[in-house]
Structure formats: C-alpha cells, structure tokens
C-alpha positions in Angstrom: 29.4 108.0 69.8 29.0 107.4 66.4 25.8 108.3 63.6 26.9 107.0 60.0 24.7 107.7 56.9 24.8 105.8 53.9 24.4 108.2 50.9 22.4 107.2 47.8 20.3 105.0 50.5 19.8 107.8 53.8 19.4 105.3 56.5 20.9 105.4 59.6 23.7 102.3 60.6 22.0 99.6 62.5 24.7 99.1 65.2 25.0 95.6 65.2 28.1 94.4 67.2 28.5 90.7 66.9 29.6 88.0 69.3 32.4 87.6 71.2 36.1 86.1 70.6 37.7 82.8 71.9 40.7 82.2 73.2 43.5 80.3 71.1 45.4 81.0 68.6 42.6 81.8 65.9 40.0 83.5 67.9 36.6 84.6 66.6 36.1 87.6 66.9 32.8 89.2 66.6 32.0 86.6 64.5 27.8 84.6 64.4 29.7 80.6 63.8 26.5 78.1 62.7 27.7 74.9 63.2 26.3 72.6 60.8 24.8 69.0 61.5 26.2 66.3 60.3 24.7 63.4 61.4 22.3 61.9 58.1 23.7 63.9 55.8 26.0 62.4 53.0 29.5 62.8 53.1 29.1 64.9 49.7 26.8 67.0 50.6 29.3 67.8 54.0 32.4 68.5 52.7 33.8 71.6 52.0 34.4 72.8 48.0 37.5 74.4 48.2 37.5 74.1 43.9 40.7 75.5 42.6 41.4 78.0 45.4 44.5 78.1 47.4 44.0 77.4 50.7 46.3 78.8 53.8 46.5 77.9 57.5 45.1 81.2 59.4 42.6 79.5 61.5 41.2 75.9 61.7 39.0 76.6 59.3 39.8 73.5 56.7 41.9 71.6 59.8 39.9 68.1 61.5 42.8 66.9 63.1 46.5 67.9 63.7 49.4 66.1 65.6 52.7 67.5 66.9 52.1 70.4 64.4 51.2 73.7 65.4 50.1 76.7 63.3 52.5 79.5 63.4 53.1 83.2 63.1 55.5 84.4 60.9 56.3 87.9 61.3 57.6 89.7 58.2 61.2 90.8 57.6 61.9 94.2 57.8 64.6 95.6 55.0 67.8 96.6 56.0 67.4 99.5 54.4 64.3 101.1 56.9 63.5 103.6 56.7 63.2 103.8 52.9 61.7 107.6 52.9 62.1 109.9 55.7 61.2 113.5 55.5 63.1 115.9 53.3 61.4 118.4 51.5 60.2 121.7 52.9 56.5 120.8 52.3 57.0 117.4 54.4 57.9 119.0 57.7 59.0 116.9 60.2 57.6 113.8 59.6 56.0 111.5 56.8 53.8 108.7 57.1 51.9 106.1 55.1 48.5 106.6 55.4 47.6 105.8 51.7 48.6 102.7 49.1 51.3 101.9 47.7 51.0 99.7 44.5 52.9 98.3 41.4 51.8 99.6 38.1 52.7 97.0 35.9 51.4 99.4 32.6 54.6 101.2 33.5 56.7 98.8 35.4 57.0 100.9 38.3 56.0 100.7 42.3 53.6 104.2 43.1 53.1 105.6 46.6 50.6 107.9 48.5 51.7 108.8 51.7 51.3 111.9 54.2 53.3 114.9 54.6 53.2 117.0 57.5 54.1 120.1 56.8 52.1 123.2 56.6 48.8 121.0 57.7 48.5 117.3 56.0 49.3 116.9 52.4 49.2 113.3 50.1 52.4 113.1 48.7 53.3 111.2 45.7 56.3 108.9 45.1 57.6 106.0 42.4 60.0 103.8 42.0 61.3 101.2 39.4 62.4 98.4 42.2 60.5 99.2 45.5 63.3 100.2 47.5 64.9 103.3 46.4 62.0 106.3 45.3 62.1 109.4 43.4 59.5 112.5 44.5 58.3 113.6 41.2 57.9 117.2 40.9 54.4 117.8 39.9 53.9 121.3 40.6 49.9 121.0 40.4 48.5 124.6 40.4 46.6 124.0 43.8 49.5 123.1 45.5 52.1 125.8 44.0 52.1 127.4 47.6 54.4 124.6 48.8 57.2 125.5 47.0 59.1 124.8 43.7 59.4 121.3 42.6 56.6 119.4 45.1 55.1 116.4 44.8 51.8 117.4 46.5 48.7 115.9 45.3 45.8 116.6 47.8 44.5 117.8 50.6 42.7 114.5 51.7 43.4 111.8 54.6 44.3 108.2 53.7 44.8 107.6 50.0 43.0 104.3 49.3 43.9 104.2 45.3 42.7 101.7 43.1 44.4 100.7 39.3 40.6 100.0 37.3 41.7 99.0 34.2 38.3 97.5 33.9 36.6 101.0 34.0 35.9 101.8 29.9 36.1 105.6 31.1 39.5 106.5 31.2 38.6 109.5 33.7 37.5 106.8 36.3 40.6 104.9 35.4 42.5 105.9 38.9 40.0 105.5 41.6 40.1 106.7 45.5 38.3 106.3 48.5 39.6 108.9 51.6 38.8 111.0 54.3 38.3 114.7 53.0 36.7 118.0 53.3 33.2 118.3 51.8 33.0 122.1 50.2 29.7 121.9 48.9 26.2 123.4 50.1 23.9 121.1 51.4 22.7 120.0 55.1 23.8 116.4 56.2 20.8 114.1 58.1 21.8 115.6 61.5 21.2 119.8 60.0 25.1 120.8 59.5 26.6 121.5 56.1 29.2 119.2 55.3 31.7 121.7 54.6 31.7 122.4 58.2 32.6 118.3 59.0 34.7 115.5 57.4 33.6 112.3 55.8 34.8 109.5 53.7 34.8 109.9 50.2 35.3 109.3 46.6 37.2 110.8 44.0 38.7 109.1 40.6 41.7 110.5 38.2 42.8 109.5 34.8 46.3 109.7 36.1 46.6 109.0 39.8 48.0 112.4 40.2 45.2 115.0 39.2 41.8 114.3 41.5 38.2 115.2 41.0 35.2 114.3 43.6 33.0 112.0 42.4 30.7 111.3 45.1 28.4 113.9 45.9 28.5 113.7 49.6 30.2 111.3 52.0 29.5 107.6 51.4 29.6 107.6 55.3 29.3 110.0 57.7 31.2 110.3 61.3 30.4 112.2 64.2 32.5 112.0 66.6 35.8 110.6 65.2 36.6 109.1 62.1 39.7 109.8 59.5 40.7 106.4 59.2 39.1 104.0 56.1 40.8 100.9 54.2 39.1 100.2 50.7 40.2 98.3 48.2 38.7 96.0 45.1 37.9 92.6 45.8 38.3 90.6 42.7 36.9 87.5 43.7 33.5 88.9 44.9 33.8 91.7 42.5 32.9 94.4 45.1 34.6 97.5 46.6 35.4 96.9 50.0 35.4 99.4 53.0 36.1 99.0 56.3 36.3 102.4 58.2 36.3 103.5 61.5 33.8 104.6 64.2 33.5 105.1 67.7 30.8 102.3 69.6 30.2 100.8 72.5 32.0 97.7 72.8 32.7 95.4 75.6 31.6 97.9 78.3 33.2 100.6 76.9 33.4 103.3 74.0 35.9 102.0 71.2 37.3 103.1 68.1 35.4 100.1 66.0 35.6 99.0 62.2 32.6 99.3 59.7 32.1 97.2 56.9 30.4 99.2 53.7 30.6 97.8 50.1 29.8 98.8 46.9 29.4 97.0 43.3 30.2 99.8 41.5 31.4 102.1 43.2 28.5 104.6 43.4 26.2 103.0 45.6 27.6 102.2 48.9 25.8 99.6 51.5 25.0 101.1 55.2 28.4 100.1 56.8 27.5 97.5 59.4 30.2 97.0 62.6 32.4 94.2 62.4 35.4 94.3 64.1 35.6 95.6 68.0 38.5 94.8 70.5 37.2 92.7 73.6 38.3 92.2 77.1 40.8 89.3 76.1 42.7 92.7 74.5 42.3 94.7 77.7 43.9 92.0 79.8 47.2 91.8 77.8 47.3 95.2 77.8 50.2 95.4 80.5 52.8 93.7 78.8 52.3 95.7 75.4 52.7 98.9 77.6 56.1 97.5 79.3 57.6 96.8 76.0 56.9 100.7 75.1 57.6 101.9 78.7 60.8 104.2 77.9 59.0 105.8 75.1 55.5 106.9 76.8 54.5 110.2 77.5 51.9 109.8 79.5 51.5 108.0 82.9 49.1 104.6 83.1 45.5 105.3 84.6 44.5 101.9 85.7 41.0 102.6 85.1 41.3 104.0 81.4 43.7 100.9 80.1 42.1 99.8 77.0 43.0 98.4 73.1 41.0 99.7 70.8 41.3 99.4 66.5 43.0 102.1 64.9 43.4 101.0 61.2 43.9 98.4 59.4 45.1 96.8 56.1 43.3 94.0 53.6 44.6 91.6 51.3 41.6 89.8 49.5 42.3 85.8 48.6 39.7 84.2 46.4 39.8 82.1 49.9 40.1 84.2 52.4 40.6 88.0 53.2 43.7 88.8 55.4 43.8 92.0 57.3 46.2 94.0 59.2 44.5 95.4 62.2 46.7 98.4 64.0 46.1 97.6 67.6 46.4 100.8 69.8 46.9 100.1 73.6 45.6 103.1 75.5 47.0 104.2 79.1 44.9 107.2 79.4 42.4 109.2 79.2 43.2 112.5 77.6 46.4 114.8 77.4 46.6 118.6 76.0 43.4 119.3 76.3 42.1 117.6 73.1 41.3 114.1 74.6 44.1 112.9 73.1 45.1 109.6 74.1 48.6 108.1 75.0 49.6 104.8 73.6 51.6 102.4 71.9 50.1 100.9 68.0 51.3 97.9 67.0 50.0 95.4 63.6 48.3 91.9 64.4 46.4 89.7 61.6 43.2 88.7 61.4 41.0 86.9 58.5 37.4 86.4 57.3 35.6 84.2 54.9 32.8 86.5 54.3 34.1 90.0 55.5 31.4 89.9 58.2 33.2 87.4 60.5 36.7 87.7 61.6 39.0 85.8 63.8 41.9 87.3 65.4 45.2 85.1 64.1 48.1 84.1 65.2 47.0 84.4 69.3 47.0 88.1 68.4 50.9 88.3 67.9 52.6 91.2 66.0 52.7 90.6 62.5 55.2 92.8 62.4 57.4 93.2 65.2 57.8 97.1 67.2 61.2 98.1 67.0 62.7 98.6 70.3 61.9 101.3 72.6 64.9 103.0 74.6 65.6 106.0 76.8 65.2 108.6 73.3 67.6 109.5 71.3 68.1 106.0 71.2 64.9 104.1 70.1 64.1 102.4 67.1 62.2 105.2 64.1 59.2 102.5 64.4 59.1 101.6 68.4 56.4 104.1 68.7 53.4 103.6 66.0 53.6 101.4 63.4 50.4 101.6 60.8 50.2 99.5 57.1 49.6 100.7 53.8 46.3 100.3 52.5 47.1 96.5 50.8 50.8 94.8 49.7 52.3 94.4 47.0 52.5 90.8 45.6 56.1 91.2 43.7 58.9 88.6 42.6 56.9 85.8 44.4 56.9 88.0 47.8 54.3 89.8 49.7 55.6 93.5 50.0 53.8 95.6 53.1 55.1 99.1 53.2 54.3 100.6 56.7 54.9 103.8 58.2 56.7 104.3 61.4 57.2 106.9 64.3 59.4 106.8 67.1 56.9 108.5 69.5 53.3 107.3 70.8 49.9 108.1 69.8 50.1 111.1 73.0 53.5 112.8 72.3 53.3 116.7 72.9 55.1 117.1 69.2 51.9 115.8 67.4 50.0 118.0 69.0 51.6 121.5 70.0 53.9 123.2 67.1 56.2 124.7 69.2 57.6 121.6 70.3 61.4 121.8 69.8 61.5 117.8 69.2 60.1 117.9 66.0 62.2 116.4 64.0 64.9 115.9 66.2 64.2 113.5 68.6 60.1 112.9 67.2 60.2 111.4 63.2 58.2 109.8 61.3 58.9 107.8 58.4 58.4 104.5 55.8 59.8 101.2 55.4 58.9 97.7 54.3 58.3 94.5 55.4 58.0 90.9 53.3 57.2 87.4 53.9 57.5 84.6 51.3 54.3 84.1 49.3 51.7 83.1 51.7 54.1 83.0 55.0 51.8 84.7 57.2 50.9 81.8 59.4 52.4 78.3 58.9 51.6 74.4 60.2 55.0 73.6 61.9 56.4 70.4 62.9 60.0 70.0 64.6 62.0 66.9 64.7 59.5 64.9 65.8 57.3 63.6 62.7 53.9 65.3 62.5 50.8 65.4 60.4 47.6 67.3 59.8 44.5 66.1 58.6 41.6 68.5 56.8 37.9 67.7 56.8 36.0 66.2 53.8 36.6 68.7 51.1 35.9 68.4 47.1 38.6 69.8 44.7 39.0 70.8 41.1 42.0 70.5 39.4 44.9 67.3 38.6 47.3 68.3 41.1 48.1 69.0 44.3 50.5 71.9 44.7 51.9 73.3 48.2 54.0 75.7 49.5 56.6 73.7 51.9 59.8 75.0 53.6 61.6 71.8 54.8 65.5 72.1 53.8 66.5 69.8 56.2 63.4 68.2 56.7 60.6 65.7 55.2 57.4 66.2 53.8 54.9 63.8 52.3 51.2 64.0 51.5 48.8 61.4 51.4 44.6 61.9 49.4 41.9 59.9 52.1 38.7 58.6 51.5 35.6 60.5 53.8 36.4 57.6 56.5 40.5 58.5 56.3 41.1 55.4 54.7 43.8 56.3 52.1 43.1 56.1 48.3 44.5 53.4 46.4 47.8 55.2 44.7 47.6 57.9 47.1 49.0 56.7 50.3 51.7 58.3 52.1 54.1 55.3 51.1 54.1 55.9 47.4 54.1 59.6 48.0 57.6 61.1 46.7 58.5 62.4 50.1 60.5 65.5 49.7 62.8 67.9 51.6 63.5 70.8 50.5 61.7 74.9 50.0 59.6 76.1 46.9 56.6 77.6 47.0 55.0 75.8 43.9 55.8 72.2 44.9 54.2 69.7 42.4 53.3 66.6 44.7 53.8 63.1 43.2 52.9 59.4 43.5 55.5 57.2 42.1 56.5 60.0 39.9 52.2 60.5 39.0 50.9 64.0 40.2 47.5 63.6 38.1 45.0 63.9 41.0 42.0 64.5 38.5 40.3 61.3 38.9 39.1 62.4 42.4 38.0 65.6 41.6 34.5 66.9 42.7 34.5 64.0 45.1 34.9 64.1 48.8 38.6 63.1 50.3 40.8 64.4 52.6 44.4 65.4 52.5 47.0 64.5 55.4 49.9 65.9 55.6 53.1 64.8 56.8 56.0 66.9 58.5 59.2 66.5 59.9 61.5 69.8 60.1 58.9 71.5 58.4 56.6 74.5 57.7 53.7 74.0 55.3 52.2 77.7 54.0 49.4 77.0 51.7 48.2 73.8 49.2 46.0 74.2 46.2 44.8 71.8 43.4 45.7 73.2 39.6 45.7 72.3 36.3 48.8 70.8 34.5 51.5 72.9 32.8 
C-alpha cells in the first residue's frame, strides 16, 4: 500500500479512486462525467467555446453525430534506423534505457537526452545531437562521477530525468529544471518516523546548464512507501502549472495496482497533495490473454491464472491548449513474484489516453498500442523492443512531426538478468536500448471514411478566428466542409456545395467557399461544422487568423 505526503502542506493523500471506464473506443476511465441539461437553455449558452484552439479526434468529446466514419488509431512509425543508441561505454553496462526527456534546445539548435545507464548501479546519462537521429556522448567528466572512467557522460545518480527548458525563470540557476526519483541525504524524520536518507522520493532539483544538478526541494514533494520510482512532470503552458503524475500502489478494482497520482504545482515549490487518477480496471484484466500470447516466446515466468493482471507502469504527456495526451505503459502481469523480490513477470506495452482537465481520462483508441511491440521469437531472434517498451518523458514537436523517443528491451519485466548479476545473458541475449517513433502532426487518432462518402457532425460550438484550418490526408480522396446553424441548417455561403472540395494531404489546409475562407462573421456565435469524407482521414481543425 501506498502513504504519500505532500511537503510544504504535510497532509496525508485522500485516496480518491474515481469511477469506472466504458467500453468503446474512447473509454472513460476513472473519470466523474456531469452531463449537462439542455432542455431551456439557449443554444449560446450550450455550446461549447473551442476559441482559437485546435481541436483533435481522441474521444467524442466535440463529435454529435458521425456517419460511415470511424475514429482511428494511428500507431507511430518506428525509424529504420532503431535502435538509435545501444550500450557502449564501460559505465553503461549492458543495457540503456530512456527513463528521462529528451528535448530540442532550440537556443542551441540541438536535440538533448537523459537516459539510464546500467552499469555499476543506475546512472543519467547525457546525450545531444544536431538532427535527432545520430548522438554524440559528451564527455563531461563531472568530478562526482570521475569513478566511471575517463571521458563519461554521467550526470546523476537519480531515477527518471523529467527536465524542463525555463526560459521564463529570471534566475538563470533555475534555468534547467528537474523533477525525479532520488536519494534524500539529509537529516530529518519523514511523517511516518524514518529519515529520508534511508528511503526514496520524488524530487526537485534545477541547473543552469542541464548538466551540473543541485536539490532544490528540501524533502520529497511526495513520498512512497511501498513502491514508487516512476514520475512524469512536465510544464503545462496553457494552464501555466507544473504537472506530475507519479506512481503508487492502491487498491483498485479488487486488487492492489501500481496507480497514477496527479500533483501540481504553480511554481514549482509548492506541490498539491497528489490525488489518484488513473487505475487499470477489469476491462484490462480480461484482454489480458491475448497481450500475453503475443509475448509467449519471450516470458520467463509461467501464467498463474489467479495473479493475471494489467496494471500502470509509466507514462508520457503531451499538453494541448485542448487536450493533454498521455502515453500510458501498460504492464500485463502473469505472476506473482519470481527471485525472491516479488518481482513480477510481464510484457509493457504503450496505449493513449487523454484528459481535458488532468483529473479525468479516457482510455483512446479501444486501448490499442500506440506503438506497436516488436515481435517476440524463440531468443536470439526477437525484436530489441518485443519485451518492454517505455516513452520518454514528452515528444518532440520537430519539422511539423511529433518525435517520441522510447526505450526498448528485448526481455520482460521478470527476466533473471534484471535481477541477478551473474547472469551470463547480459548483454548477449538481454539488451536494452533507444529508438524513435513519429506520427504526422496530430496523427494520433483520426476520423476515417473509405470509399463510401462519410461525414461527421460536432455539437454547437463558438469559435474565434476567420478561418477554418484542418489537417486532412485524402490523396486520392474528397473532402469538403460545410458551417451549420444550432438546428444543422447550413449557413448561407457555407454549405457543402460551394465548399472547394479538395483531395489531397497537408496539415495546414485553408478551407474555402467559392474561393472565400473568411469565416469571421460567425465568430462567437453557435454553429456547427460537418465534415465530409470520402478516402479520407481527418486529424485535427482549428479556426485562425489570416496570414
């Protein structure tokens, strides 16, 4: 079980596990939905202000009505060059992996990376690179770290690197900021009467150079007992808030779970008490079989019917001004302990999931990989990423594509070689390593229609801006838009008939009227778009101003 504290505010987390989740292909999970009456209310007053942000097609969110179109997953591309890093150098042992960020310094023009190296115990590495694809290990040579040899890149002994870019920070020693899982050397009793040197929390530190790390919180912002080491922060620009979501151990349907926390912070001293907001549910459990069989060749351990489970075991965030995409690494447990260290055996995979207001998520995309396991075969022959797959901390938006690095192992969460040094299959047949994943910009989930003409209607929304711009993939296809009143009556001007249908892919398509895309005279009042598809996939629409 799990007791967090909240520093700066000592109070105790108020377990609060929230609803169920649906079935479908946008399931709400833990999420409290109040449906809103509509019946005497003005159309105004019911529609939906979407203003100038982009909107996307993760759930049904913004969707009243949809004919022979179906939202999609879209599972990223993996390069052909995976893995980009593999373990090299002395001081990385037999395996690296990406628990950490990796982000694009655009000060410098060059991509940065914090990953794990497991060599003599885990280390946070640091890597660059001036295109994303090819990386150089700087030699840094920090005094702590000199024990690791000539020419490392060592720079820390903490546990998932969540590092933050402030430019907005006037103190340049706060420029670099980081939220991990680290070691607490400092007297002082925690609430429960143990010193936190002898336990691990998460924690803050900041750095004027990403490289060279001071504390800065003066205890964990929350403490774990009973299993922790995994935390995803990152800065939400929209709400203007540091966002956390680490993990505990509750009870969750009928049984003890690793879990995801929610803890925030304005300025990143003062931290909320983390609230629980993502669990994995019993529709999880019961497709827990066939994510097993696709791993069979690879397990180590044999299934015990009565310890099958999925629980959380990371995850990754992207905020939207819309909507905040995550990454949730799924592990399906078959069970209950091997070596002696109740550790369990099981496959991780990546799903997505989104939330409007970080408190309640749905599960996307029917809870499909987001990106796909690699094979598993009869070793030496599996994929390096059939085994484990967990995300960096947020992508990279780069050349109008979303960039997800991910670390990969070729072994489950209960091989003998994470666990007993002796094992002669370190790196041999057991590796570790990072690669990278894209999608188009906004190609997570899609509204798909095939040859038969399709069309999707939103509900009564208000708008600001004097044009309506969407992101369409339709090369051999047709797409066409059409602005509605509140009672789907089309707007004079704006029907689908004087709509410039067009076929084609960009992800900044400007849609026009009779050659007219200003939209401006019907913004702040309530309409509805319909879309029409043939051959197509529609990613996202937004109203903008003209350029």
């Amino acid at each position: 079980m799990v007791d967090i504290r909240s520093s700066g505010v000592g109070l105790a987390l108020a377990v609060s596990l929230l609803g169920g989740a649906s079935h479908g292909g946008m399931d709400h999970a833990n999420s409290k939905t109040n449906k809103r009456e509509v019946t005497g209310m003005s159309a105004q007053s019911a529609a939906v202000d979407i203003g100038p942000r982009k909107e996307f097609f993760l759930d049904d969110h913004l969707i009243a009505d949809k004919r022979n179109v179906e939202l999609v997953i879209n599972p990223g591309e993996k390069h052909p060059g995976n893995p980009l890093l593999r373990a090299e150098k002395p001081w990385e042992g037999w395996r690296i992996y990406l628990y950490g960020s990796v982000i694009f310094d655009e000060d410098v023009g060059l991509f940065k990376m914090w990953y794990i190296a497991v060599g003599s115990g885990a280390v946070t590495c640091y890597a660059t690179s001036s295109d994303g694809i090819h990386w150089d290990r700087p030699p840094l040579n920090l005094p702590a770290f000199r024990k690791y040899g000539q020419g490392n890149n060592v720079v820390g002994k903490f546990h998932m690197a969540n590092v933050m870019n402030d430019p907005r920070d006037p103190d340049p020693a706060r420029r670099w900021k980081m939220v991990c899982w680290h070691p607490r050397y400092r007297p002082g009793l925690d609430p429960k009467g143990k010193r936190w040197k002898d336990r691990w929390g998460y924690c803050t530190m900041i750095s004027a150079d990403g490289i060279r790390w001071e504390h800065h919180s003066p205890g964990p912002i929350a403490y774990v007992d009973g299993g922790g080491d995994v935390i995803t922060c990152c800065y939400d620009e929209t709400r203007e808030l540091y966002v956390a979501l680490l993990k505990v151990h509750q009870r969750a349907a009928g049984r003890t779970r690793r879990c995801f926390a929610l803890t925030t912070s304005p300025d990143f001293d003062t931290w909320s008490t983390p609230e629980t907001v993502l669990a994995t549910d019993e529709i999880d459990d019961a497709s827990i079989a066939s994510r097993l069989d696709a791993a069979r060749p690879i397990l180590f351990a044999t299934d015990e019917p009565e310890n099958l489970r999925a629980d959380f075991y990371g995850i990754g965030l992207l905020p939207t001004p819309s909507v905040t995409v995550a990454f949730p690494w799924m592990l399906w447990i078959n069970n209950a302990s091997l070596w002696g260290r109740k550790k369990q055996d099981g496959v991780k995979t990546v799903q997505l999931a989104s939330s409007r207001d970080l408190h309640h998520w749905r599960r996307c995309g029917g809870r499909q990989q987001i990106i796909r396991q690699g094979t598993a075969r009869t070793p030496p022959n599996e994929d390096w990423d059939s085994g484990s797959i967990s995300t960096a901390v947020r992508p990279v938006i780069h050349d109008d594509k979303i960039w997800l690095y991910y670390g990969g192992h070729n072994i489950t969460h209960g091989h003998r070689a994470l666990y007993m040094a002796d094992d002669p299959r370190r790196g041999n047949e057991a590796t570790g390593a990072i690669g990278l994943v894209t999608w188009r910009m906004d190609g997570f989930m899609s509204a798909d229609a095939g040859p038969n003409p399709g069309c999707l209607t939103t509900k009564t929304l208000t708008f600001k801006g004097d044009r309506l711009v969407v992101n369409i993939e339709a090369p051999n296809g047709r797409f066409a838009a059409e602005l509605l009143a509140v009672d789907g009556t089309p707007l004079p001007g704006f029907d689908e008939a004087a709509c410039d249908a067009s076929a084609g892919d960009a992800i900044r398509h400007v849609v026009t009227w009779n050659g007219r895309s200003d939209v401006s005279q019907h913004q702040g009042r309530a309409v509805r778009i319909r879309f029409h598809l043939e051959n197509a996939k529609l990613f996202s629409y937004t109203f903008g101003p003209r350029q």
